[in-house]
mmCIF file as Biopython writes it, N, C-alpha, C and O atoms, coordinates in Angstrom:
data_model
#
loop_
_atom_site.group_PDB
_atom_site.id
_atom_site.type_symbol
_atom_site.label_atom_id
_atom_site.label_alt_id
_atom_site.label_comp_id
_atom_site.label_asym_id
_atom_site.label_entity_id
_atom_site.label_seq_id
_atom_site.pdbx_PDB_ins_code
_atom_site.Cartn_x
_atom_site.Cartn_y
_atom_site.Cartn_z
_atom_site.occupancy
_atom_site.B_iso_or_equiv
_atom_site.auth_seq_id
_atom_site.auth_asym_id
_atom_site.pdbx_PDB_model_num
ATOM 1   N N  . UNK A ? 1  ? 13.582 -122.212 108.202 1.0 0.0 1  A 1 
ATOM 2   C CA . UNK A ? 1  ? 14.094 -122.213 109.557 1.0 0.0 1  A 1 
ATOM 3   C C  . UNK A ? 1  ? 13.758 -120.862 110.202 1.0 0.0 1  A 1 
ATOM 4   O O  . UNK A ? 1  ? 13.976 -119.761 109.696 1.0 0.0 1  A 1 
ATOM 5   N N  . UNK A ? 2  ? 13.093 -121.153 111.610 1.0 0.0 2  A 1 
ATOM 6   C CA . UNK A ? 2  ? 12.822 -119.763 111.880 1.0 0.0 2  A 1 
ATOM 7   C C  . UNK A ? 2  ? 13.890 -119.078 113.177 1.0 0.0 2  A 1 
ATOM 8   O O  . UNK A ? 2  ? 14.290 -119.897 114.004 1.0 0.0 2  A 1 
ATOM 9   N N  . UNK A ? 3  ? 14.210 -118.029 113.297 1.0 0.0 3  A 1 
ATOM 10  C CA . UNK A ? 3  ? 15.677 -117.399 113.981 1.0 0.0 3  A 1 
ATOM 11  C C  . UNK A ? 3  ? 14.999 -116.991 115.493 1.0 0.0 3  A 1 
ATOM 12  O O  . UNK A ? 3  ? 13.879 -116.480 115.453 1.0 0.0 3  A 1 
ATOM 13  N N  . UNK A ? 4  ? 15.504 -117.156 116.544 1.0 0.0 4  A 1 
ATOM 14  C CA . UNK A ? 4  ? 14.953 -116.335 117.468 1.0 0.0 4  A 1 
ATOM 15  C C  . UNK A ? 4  ? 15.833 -115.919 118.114 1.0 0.0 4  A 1 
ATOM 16  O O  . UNK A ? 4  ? 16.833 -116.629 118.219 1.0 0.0 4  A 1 
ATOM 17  N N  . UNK A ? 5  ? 15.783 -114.271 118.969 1.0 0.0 5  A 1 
ATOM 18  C CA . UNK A ? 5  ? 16.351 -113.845 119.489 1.0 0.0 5  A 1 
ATOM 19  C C  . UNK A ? 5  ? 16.853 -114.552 121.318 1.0 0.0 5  A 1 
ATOM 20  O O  . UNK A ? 5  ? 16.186 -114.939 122.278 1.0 0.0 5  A 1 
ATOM 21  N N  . UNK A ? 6  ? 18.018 -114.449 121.102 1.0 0.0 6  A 1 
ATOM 22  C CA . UNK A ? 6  ? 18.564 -115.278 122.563 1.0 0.0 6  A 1 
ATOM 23  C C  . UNK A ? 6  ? 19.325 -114.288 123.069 1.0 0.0 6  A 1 
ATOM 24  O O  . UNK A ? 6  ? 20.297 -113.804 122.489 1.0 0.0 6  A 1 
ATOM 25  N N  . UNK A ? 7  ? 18.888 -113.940 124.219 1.0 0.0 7  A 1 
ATOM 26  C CA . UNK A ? 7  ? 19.591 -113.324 125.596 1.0 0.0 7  A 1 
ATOM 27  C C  . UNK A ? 7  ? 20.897 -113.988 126.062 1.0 0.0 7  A 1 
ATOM 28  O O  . UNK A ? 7  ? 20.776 -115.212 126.009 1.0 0.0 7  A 1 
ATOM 29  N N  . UNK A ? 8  ? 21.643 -113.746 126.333 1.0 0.0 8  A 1 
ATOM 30  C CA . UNK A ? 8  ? 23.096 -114.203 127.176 1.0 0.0 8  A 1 
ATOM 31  C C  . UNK A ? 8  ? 23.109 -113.175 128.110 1.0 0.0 8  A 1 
ATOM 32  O O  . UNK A ? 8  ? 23.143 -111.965 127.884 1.0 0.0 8  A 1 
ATOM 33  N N  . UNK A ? 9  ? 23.075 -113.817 129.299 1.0 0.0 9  A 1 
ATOM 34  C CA . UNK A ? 9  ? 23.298 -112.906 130.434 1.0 0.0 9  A 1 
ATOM 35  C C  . UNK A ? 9  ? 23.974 -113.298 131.171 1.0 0.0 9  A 1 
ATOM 36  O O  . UNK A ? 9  ? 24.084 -114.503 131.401 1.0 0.0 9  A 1 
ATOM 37  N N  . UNK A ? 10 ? 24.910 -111.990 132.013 1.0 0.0 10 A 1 
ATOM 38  C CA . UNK A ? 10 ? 25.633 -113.043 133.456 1.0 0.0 10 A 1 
ATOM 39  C C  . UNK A ? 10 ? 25.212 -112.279 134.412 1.0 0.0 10 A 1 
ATOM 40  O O  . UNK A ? 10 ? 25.073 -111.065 134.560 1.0 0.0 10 A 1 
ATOM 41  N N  . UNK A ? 11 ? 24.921 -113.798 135.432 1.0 0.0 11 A 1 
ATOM 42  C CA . UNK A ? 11 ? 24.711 -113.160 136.679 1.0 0.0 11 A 1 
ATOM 43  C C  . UNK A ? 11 ? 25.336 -112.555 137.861 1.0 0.0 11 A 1 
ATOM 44  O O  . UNK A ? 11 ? 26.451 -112.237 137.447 1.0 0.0 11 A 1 
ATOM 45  N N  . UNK A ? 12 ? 25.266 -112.249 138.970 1.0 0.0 12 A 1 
ATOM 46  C CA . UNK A ? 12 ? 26.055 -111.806 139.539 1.0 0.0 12 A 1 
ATOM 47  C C  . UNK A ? 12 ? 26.987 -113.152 139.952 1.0 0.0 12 A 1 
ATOM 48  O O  . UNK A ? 12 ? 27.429 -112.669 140.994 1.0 0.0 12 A 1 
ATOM 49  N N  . UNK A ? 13 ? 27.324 -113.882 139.919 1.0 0.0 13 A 1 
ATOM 50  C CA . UNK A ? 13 ? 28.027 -115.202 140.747 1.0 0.0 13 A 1 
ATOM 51  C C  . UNK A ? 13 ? 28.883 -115.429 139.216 1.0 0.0 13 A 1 
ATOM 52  O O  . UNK A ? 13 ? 29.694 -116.353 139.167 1.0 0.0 13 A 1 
ATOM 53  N N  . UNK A ? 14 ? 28.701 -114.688 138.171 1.0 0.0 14 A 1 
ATOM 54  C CA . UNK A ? 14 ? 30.070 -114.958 137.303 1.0 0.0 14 A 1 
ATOM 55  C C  . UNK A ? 14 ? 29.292 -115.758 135.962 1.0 0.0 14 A 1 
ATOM 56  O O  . UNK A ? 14 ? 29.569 -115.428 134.809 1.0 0.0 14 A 1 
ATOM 57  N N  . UNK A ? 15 ? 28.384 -116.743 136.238 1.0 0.0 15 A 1 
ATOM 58  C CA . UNK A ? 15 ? 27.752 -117.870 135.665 1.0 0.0 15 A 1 
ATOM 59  C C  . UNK A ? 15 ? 26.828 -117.196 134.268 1.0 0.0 15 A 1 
ATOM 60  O O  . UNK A ? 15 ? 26.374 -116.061 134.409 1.0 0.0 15 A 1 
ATOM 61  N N  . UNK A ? 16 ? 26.611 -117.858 133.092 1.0 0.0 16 A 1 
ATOM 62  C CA . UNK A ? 16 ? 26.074 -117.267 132.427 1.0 0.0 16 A 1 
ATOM 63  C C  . UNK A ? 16 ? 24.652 -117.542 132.034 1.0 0.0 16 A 1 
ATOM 64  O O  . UNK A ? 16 ? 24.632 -118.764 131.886 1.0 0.0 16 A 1 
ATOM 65  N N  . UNK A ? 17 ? 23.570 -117.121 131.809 1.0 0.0 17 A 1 
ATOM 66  C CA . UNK A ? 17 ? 22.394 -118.096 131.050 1.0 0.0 17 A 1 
ATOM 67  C C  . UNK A ? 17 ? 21.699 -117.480 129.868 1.0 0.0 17 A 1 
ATOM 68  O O  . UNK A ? 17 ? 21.465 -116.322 129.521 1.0 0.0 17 A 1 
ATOM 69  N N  . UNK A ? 18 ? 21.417 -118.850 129.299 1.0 0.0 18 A 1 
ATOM 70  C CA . UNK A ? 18 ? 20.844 -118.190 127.629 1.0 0.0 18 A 1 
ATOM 71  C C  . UNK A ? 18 ? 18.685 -118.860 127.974 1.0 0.0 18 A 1 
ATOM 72  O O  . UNK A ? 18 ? 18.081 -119.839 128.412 1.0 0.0 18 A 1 
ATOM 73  N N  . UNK A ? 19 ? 18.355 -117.254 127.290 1.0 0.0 19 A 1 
ATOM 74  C CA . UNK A ? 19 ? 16.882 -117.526 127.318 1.0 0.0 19 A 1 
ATOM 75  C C  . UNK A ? 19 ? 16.566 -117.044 125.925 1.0 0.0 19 A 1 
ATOM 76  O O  . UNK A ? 19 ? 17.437 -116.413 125.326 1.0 0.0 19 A 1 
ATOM 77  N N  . UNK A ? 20 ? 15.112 -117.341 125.211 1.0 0.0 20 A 1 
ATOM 78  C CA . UNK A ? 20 ? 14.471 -116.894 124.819 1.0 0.0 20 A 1 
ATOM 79  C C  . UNK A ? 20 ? 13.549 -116.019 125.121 1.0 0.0 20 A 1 
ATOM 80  O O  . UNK A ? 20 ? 12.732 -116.743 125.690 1.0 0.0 20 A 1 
ATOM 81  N N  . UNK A ? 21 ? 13.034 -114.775 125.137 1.0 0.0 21 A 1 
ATOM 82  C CA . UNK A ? 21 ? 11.791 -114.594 125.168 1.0 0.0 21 A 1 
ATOM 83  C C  . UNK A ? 21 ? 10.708 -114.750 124.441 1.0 0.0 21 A 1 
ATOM 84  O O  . UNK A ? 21 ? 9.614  -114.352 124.841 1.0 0.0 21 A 1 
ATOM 85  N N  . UNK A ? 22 ? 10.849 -115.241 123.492 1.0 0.0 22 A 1 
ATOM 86  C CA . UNK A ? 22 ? 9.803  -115.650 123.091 1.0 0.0 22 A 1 
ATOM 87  C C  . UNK A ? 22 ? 9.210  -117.373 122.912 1.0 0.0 22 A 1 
ATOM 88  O O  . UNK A ? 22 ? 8.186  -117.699 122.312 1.0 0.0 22 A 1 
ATOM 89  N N  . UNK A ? 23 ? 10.383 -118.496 123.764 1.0 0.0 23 A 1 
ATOM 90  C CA . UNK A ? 23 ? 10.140 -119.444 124.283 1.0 0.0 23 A 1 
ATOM 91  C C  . UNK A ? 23 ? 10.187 -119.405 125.697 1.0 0.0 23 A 1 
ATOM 92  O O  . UNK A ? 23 ? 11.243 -119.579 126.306 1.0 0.0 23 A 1 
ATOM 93  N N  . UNK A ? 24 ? 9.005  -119.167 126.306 1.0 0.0 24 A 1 
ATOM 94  C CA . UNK A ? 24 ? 9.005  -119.514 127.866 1.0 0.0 24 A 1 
ATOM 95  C C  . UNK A ? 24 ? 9.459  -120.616 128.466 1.0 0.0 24 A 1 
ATOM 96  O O  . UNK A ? 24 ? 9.014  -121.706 128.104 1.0 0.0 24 A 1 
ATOM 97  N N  . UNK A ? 25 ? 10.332 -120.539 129.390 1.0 0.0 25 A 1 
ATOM 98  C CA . UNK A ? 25 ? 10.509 -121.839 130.095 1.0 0.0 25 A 1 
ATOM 99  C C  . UNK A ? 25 ? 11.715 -122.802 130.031 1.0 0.0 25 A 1 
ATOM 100 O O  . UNK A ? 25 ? 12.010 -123.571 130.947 1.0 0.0 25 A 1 
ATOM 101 N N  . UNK A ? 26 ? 12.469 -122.675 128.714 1.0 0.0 26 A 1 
ATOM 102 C CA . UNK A ? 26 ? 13.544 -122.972 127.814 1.0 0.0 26 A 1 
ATOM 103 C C  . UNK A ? 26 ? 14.593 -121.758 128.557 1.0 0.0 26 A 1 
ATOM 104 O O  . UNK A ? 26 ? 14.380 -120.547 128.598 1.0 0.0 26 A 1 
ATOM 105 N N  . UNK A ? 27 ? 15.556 -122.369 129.011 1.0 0.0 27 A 1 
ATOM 106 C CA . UNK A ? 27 ? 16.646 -121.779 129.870 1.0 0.0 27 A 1 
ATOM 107 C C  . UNK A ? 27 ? 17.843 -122.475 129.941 1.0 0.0 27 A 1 
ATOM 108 O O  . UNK A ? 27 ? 17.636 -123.676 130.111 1.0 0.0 27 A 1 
ATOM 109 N N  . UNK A ? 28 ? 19.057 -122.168 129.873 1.0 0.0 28 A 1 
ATOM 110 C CA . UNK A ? 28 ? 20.226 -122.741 129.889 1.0 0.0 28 A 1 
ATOM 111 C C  . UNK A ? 28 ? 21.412 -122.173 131.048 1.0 0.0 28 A 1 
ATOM 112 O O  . UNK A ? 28 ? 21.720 -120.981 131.076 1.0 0.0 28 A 1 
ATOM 113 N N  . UNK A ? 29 ? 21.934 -123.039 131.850 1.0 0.0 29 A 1 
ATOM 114 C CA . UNK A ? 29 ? 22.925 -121.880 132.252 1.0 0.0 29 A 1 
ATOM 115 C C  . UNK A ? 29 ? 24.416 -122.815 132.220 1.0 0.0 29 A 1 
ATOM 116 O O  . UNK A ? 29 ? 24.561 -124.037 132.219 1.0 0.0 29 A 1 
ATOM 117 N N  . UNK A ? 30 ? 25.553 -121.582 132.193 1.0 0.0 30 A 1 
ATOM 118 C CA . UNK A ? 30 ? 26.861 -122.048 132.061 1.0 0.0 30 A 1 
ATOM 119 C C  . UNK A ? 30 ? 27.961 -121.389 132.335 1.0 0.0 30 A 1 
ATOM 120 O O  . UNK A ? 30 ? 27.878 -120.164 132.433 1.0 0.0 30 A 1 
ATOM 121 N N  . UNK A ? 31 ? 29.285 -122.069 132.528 1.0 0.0 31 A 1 
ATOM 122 C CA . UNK A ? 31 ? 30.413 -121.267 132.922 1.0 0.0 31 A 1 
ATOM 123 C C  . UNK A ? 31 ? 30.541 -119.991 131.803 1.0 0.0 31 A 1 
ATOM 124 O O  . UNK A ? 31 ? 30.965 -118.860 132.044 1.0 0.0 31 A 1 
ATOM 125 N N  . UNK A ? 32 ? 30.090 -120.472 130.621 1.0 0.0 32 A 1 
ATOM 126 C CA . UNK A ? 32 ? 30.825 -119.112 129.812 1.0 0.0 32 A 1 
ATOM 127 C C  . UNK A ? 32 ? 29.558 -119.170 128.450 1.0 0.0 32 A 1 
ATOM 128 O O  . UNK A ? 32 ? 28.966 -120.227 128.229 1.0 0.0 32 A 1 
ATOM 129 N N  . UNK A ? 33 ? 29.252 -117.810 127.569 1.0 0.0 33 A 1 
ATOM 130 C CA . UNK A ? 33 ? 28.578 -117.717 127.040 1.0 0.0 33 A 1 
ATOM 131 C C  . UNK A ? 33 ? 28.239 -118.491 126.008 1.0 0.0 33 A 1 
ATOM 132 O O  . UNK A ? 33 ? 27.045 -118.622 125.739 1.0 0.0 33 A 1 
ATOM 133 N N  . UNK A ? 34 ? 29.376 -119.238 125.136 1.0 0.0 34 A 1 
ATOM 134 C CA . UNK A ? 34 ? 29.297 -120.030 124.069 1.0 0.0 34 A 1 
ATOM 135 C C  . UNK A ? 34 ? 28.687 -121.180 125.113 1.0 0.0 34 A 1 
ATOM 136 O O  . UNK A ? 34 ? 27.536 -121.525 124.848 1.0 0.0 34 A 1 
ATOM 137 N N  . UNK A ? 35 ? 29.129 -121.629 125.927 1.0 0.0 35 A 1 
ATOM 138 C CA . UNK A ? 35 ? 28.545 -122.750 126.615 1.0 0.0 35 A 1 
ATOM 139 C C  . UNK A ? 35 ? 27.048 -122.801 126.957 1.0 0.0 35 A 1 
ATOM 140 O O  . UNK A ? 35 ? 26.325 -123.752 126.657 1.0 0.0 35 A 1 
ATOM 141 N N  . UNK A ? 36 ? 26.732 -121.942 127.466 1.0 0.0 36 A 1 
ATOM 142 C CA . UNK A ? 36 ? 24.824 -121.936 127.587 1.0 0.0 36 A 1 
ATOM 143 C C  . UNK A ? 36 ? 24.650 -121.197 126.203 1.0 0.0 36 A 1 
ATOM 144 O O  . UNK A ? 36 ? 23.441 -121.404 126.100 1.0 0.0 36 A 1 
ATOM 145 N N  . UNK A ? 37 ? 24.851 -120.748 125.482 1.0 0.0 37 A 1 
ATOM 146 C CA . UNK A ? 37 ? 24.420 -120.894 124.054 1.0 0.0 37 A 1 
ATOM 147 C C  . UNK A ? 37 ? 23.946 -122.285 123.666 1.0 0.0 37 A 1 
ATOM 148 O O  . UNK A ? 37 ? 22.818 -122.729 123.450 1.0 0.0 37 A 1 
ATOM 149 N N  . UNK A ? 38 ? 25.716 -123.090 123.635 1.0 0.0 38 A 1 
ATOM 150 C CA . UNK A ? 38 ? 25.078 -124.926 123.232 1.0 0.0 38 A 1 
ATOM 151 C C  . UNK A ? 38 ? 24.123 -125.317 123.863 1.0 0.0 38 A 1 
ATOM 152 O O  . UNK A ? 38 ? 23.184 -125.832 123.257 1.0 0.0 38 A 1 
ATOM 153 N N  . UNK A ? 39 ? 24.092 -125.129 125.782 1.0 0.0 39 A 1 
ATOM 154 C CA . UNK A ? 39 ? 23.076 -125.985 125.947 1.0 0.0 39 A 1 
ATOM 155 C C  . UNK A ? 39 ? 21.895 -125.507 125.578 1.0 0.0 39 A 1 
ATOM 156 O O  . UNK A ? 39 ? 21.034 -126.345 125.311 1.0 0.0 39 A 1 
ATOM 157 N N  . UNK A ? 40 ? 21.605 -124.300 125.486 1.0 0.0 40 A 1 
ATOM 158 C CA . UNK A ? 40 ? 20.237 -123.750 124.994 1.0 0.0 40 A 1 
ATOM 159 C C  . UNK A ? 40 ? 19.819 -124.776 123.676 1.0 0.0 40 A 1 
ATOM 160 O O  . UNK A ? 40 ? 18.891 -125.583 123.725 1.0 0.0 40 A 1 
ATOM 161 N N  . UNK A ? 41 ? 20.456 -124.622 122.831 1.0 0.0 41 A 1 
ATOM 162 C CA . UNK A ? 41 ? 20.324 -125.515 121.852 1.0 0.0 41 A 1 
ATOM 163 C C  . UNK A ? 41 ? 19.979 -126.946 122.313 1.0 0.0 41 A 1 
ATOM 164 O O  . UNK A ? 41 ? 19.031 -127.503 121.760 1.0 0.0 41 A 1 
ATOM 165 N N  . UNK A ? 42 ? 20.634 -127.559 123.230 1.0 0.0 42 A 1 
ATOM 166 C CA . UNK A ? 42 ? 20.133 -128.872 123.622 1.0 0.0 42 A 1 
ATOM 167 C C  . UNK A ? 42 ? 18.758 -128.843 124.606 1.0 0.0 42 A 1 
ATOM 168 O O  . UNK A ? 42 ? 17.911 -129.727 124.735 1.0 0.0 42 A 1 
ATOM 169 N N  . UNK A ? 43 ? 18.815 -127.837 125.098 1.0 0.0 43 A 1 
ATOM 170 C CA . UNK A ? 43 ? 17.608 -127.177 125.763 1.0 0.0 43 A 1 
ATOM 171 C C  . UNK A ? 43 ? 16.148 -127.438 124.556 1.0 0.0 43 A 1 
ATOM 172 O O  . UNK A ? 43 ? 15.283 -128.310 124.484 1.0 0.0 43 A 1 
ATOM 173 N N  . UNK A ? 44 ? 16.388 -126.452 123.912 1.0 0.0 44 A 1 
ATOM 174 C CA . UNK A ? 44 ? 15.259 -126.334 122.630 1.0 0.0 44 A 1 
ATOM 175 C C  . UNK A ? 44 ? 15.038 -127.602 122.295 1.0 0.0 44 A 1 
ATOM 176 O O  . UNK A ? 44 ? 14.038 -128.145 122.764 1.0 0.0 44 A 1 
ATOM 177 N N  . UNK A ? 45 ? 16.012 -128.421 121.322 1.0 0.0 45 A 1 
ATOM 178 C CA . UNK A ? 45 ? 15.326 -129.610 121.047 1.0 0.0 45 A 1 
ATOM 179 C C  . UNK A ? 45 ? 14.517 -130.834 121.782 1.0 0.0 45 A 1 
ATOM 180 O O  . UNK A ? 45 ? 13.774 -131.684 121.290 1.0 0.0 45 A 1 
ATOM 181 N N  . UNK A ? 46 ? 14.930 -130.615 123.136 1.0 0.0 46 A 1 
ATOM 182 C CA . UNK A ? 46 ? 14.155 -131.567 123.753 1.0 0.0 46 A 1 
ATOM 183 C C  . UNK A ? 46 ? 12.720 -130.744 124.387 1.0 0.0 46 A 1 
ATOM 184 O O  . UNK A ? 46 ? 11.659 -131.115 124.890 1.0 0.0 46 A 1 
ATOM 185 N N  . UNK A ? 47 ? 13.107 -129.943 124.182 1.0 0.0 47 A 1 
ATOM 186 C CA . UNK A ? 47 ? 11.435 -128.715 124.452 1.0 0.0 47 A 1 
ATOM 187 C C  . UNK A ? 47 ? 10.599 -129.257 123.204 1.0 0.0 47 A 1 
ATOM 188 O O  . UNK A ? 47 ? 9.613  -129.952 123.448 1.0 0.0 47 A 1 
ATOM 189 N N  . UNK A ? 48 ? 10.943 -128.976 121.880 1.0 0.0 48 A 1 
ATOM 190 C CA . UNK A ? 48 ? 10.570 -129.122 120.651 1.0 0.0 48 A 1 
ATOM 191 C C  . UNK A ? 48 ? 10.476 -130.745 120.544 1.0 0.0 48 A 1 
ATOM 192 O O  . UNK A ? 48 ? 9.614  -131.078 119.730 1.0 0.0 48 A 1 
ATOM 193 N N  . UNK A ? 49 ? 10.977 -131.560 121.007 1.0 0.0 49 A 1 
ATOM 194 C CA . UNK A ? 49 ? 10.008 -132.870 120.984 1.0 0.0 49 A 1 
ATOM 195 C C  . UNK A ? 49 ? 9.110  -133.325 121.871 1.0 0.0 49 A 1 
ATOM 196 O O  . UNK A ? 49 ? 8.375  -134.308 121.779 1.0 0.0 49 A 1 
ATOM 197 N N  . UNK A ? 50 ? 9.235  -132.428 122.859 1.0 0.0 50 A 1 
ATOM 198 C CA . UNK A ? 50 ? 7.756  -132.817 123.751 1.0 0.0 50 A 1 
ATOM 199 C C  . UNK A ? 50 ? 6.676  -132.018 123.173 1.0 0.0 50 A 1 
ATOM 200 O O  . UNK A ? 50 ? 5.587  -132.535 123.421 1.0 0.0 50 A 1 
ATOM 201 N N  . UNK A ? 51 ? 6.579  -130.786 122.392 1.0 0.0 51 A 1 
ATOM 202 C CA . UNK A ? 51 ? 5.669  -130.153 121.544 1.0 0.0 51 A 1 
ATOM 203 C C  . UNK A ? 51 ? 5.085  -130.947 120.606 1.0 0.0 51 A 1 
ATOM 204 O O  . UNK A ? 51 ? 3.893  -131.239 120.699 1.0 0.0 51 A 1 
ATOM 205 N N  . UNK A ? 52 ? 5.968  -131.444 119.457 1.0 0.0 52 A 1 
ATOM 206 C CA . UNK A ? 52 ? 5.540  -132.514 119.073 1.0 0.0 52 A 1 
ATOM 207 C C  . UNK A ? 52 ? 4.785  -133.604 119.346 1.0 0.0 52 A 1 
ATOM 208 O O  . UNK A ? 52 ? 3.893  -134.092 118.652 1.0 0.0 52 A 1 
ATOM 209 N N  . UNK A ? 53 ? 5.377  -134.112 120.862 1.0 0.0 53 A 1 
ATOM 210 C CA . UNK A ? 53 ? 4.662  -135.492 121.254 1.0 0.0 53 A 1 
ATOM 211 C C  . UNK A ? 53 ? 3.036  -135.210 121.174 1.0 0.0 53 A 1 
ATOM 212 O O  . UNK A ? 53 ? 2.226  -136.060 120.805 1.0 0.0 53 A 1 
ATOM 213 N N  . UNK A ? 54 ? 2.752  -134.070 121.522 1.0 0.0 54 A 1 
ATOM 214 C CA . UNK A ? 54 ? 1.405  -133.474 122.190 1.0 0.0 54 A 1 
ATOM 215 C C  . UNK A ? 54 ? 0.773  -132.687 120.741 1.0 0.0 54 A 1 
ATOM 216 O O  . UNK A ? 54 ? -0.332 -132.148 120.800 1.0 0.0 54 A 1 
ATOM 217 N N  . UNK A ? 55 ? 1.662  -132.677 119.324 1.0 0.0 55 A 1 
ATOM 218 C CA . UNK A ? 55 ? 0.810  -131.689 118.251 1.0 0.0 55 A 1 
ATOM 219 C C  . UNK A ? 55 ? 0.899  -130.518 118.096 1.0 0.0 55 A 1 
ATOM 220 O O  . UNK A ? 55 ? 0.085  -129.939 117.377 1.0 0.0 55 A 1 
ATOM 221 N N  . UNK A ? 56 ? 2.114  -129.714 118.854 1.0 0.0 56 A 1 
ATOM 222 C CA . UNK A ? 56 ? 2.007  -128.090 119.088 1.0 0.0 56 A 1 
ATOM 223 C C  . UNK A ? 56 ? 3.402  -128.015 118.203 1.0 0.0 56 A 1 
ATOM 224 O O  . UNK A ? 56 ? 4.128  -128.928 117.810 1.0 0.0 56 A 1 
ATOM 225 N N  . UNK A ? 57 ? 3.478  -126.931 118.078 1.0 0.0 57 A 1 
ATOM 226 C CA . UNK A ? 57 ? 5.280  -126.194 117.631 1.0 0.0 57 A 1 
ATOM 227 C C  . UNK A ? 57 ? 5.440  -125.366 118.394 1.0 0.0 57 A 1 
ATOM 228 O O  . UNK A ? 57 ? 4.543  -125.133 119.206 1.0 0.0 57 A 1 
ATOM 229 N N  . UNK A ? 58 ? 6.502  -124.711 118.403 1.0 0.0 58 A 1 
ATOM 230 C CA . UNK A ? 58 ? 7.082  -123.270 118.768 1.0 0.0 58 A 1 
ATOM 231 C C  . UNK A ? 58 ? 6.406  -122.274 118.613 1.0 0.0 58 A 1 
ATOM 232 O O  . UNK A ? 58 ? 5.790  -122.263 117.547 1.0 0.0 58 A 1 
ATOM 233 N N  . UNK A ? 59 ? 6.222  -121.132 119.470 1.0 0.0 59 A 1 
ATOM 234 C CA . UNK A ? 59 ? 5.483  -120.084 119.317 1.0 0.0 59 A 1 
ATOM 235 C C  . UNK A ? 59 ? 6.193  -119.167 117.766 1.0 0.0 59 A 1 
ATOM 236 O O  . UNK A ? 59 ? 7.340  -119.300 117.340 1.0 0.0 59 A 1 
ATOM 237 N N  . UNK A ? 60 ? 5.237  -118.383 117.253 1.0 0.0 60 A 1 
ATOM 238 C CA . UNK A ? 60 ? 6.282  -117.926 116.403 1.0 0.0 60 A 1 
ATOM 239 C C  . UNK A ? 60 ? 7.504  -116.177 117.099 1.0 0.0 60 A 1 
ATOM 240 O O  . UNK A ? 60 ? 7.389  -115.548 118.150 1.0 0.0 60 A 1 
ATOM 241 N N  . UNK A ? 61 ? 8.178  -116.043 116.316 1.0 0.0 61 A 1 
ATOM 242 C CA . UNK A ? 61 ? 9.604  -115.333 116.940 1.0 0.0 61 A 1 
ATOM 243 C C  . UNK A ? 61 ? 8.930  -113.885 116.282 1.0 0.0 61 A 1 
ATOM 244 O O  . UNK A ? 61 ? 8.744  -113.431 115.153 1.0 0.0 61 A 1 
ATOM 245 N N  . UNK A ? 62 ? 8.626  -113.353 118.031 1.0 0.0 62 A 1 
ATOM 246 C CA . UNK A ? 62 ? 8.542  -111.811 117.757 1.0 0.0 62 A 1 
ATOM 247 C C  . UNK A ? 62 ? 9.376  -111.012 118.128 1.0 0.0 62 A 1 
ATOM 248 O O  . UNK A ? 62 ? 9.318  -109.804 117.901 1.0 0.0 62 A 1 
ATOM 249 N N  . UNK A ? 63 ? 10.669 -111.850 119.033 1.0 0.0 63 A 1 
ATOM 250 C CA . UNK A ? 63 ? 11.706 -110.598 119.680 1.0 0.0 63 A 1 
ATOM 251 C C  . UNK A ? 63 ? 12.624 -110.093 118.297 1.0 0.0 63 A 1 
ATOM 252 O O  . UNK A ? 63 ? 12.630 -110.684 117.218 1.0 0.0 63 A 1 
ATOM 253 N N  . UNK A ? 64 ? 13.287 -109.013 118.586 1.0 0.0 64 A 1 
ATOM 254 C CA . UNK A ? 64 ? 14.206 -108.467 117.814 1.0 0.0 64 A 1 
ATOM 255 C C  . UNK A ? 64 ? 14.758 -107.493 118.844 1.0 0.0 64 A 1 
ATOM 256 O O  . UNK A ? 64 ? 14.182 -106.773 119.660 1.0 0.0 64 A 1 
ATOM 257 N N  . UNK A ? 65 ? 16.738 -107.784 118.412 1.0 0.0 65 A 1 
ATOM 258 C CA . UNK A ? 65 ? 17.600 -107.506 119.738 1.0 0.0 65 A 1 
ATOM 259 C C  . UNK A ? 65 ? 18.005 -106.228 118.566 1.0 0.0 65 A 1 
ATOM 260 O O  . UNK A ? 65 ? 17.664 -106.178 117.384 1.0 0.0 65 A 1 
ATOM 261 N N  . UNK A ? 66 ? 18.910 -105.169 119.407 1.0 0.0 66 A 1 
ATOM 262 C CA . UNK A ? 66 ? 19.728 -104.344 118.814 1.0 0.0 66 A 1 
ATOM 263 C C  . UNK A ? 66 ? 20.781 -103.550 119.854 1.0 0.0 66 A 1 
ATOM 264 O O  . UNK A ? 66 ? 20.404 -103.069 120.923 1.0 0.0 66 A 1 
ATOM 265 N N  . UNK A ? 67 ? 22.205 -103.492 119.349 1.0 0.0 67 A 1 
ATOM 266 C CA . UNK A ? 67 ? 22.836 -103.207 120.776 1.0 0.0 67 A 1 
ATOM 267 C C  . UNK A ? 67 ? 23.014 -101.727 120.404 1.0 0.0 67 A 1 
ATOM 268 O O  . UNK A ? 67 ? 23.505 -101.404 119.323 1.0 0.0 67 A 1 
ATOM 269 N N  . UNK A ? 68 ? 22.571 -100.756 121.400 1.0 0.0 68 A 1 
ATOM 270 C CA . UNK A ? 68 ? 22.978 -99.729  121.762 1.0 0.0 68 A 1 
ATOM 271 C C  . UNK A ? 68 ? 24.101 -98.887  122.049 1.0 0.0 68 A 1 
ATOM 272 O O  . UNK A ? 68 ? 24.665 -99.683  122.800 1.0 0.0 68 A 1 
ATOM 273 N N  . UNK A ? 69 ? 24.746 -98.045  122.034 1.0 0.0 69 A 1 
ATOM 274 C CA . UNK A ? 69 ? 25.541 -97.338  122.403 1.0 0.0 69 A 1 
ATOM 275 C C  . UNK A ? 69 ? 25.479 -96.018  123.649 1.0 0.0 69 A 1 
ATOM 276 O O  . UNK A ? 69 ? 24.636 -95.206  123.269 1.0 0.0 69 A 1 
ATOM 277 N N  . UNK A ? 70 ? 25.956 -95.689  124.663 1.0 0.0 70 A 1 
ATOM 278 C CA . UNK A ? 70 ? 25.859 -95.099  126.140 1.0 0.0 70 A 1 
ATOM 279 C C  . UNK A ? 70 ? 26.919 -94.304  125.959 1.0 0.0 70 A 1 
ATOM 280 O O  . UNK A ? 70 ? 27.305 -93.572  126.871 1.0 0.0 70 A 1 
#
């Protein structure tokens, strides 16, 4: 199983969204972070079966997160 790094961000309007960078295009958004987490997940798999339909996979996972201190 391969891990990729996911962004959670909120925007200014309160709302949250989960991305990959290293899956383009694959985006989720939601009232609260666990929530566009899931849909990201429901996001991905239906990304990952249209890859399939066509013969491709997932790019492979080059991000790596680390949280800082200020």
């Amino acid at each position: 199983m391969t891990e990729y790094a996911v962004v959670l961000e909120q925007s200014d309007d309160g709302s949250w969204w989960a991305y990959a960078p290293d899956i383009p295009g694959v985006i989720s958004g939601a009232g609260t972070p666990e929530e566009a987490k899931s849909r990201f997940h429901g996001a991905l798999d239906l990304y990952r079966e249209e890859l399939a339909k066509t013969g491709h996979e997932l790019p492979p996972s080059r991000t790596r997160s680390a949280v800082v201190s200020v």
